[in-house]
C-alpha positions as CSV (number, residue, x, y, z in Angstrom):
1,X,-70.9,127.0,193.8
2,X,-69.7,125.4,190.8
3,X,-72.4,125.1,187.8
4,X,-71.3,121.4,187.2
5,X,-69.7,118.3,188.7
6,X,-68.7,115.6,187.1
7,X,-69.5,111.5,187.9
8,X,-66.8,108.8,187.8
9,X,-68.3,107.7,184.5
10,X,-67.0,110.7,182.8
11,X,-64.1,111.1,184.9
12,X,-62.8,107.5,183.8
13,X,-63.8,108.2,180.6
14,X,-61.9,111.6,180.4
15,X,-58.9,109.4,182.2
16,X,-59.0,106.5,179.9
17,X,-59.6,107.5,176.6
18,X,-62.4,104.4,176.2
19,X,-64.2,103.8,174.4
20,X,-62.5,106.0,172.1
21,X,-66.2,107.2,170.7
22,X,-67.3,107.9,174.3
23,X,-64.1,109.4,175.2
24,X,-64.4,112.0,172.1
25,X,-67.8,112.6,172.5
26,X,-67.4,113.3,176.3
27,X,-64.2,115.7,175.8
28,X,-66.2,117.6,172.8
29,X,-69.0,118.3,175.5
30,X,-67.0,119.1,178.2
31,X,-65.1,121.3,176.1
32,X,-68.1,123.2,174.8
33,X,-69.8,124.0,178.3
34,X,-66.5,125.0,179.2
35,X,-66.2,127.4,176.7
36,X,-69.6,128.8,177.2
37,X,-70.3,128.9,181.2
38,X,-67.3,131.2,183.4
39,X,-68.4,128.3,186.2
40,X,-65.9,125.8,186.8
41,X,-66.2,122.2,186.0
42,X,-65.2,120.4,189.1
43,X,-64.6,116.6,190.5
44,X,-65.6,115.3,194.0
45,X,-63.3,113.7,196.4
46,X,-65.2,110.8,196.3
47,X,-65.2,110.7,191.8
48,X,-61.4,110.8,192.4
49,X,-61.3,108.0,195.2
50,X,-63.6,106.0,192.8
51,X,-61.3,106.5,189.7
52,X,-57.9,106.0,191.7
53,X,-59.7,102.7,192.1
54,X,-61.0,101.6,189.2
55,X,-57.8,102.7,187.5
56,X,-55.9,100.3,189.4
57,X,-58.5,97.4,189.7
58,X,-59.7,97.3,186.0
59,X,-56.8,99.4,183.7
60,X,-53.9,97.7,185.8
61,X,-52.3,100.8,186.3
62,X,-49.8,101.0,189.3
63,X,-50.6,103.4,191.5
64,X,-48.3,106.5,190.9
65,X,-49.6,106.0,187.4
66,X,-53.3,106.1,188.6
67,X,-52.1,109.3,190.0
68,X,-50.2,110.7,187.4
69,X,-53.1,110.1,184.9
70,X,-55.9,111.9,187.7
71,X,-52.9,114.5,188.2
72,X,-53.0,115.2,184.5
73,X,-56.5,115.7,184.1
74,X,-57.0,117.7,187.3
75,X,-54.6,120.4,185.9
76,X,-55.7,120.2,182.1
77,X,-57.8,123.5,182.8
78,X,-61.0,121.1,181.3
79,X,-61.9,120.0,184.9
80,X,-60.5,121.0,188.4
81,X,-61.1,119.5,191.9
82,X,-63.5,120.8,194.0
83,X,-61.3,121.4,197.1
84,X,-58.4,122.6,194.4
85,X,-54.4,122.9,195.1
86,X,-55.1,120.5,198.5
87,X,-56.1,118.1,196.0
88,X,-53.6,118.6,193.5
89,X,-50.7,118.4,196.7
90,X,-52.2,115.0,198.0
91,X,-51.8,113.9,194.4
92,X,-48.3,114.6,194.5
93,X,-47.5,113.2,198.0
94,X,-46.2,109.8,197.5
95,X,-45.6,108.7,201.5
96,X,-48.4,107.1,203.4
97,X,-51.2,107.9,204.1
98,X,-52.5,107.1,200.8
99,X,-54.7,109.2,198.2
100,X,-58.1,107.8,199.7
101,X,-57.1,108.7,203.3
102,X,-55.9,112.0,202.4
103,X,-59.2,112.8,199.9
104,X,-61.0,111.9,203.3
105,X,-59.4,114.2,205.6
106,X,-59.8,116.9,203.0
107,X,-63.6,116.2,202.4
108,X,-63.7,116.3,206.5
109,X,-61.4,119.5,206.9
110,X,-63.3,121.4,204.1
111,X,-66.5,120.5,206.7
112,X,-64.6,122.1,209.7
113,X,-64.3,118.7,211.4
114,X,-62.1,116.4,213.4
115,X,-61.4,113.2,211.9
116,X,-61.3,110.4,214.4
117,X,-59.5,107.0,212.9
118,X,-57.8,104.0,214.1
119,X,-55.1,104.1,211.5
120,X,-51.9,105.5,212.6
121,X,-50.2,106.6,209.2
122,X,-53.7,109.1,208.9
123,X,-53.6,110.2,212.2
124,X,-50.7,112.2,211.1
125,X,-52.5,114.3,208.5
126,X,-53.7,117.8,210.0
127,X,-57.2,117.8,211.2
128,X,-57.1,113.7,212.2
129,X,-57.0,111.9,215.4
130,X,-56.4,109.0,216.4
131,X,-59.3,107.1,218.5
């Protein structure tokens, strides 16, 4: 189990760079339990999900940015996601489903379950079906 996990305050803070005295402050601490636990510092499903949104709804960033900017900090060896590559690969996918549908399956997958949905594009991920 991972020593620490991060909320999507600090994850949109790490992400946005603002406030710039928040943003510094945040990465120095970051930095220095990095540097002084071997744990890894790790992001939900969920603090992603939350950040792809808020990136889009308050910082007007298009979606593949939102990703690009999450893919980039995921892969910055400061923070990691908690399920890892499957969460660096949905990142990267660009077809639907989306990001949120595919952080769901993951979340549910990583639990050993089925995930029933009514949408069609999500139903085609590995470990969904369609109610």
């Amino acid at each position: 189990m991972p020593a620490y996990g991060i909320d999507t305050s600090i994850f949109v803070r790490v992400l946005t760079g603002l406030p710039a005295a928040d943003y510094q402050a945040t990465l120095k601490r970051l930095a220095a339990i990095r540097a002084s636990q071997p744990e890894h510092i790790t992001v939900a499903n969920i603090v992603i999900a939350e950040a792809y949104a808020v990136l889009q709804h308050h910082y007007a960033l298009s979606k593949s940015d939102a990703r690009a900017a999450i893919l980039s900090a995921l892969t910055s060896g400061l923070i990691e996601p908690t399920h890892g590559d499957a969460v660096i690969e949905a990142l990267r996918e660009t077809k639907e489903p989306g990001l949120t549908d595919r952080l769901i399956a993951l979340d549910y997958t990583h639990q050993r379950a089925t995930v029933l949905t009514l949408d069609r594009k999500m139903a085609t991920l590995a470990g969904c079906e369609r109610l």
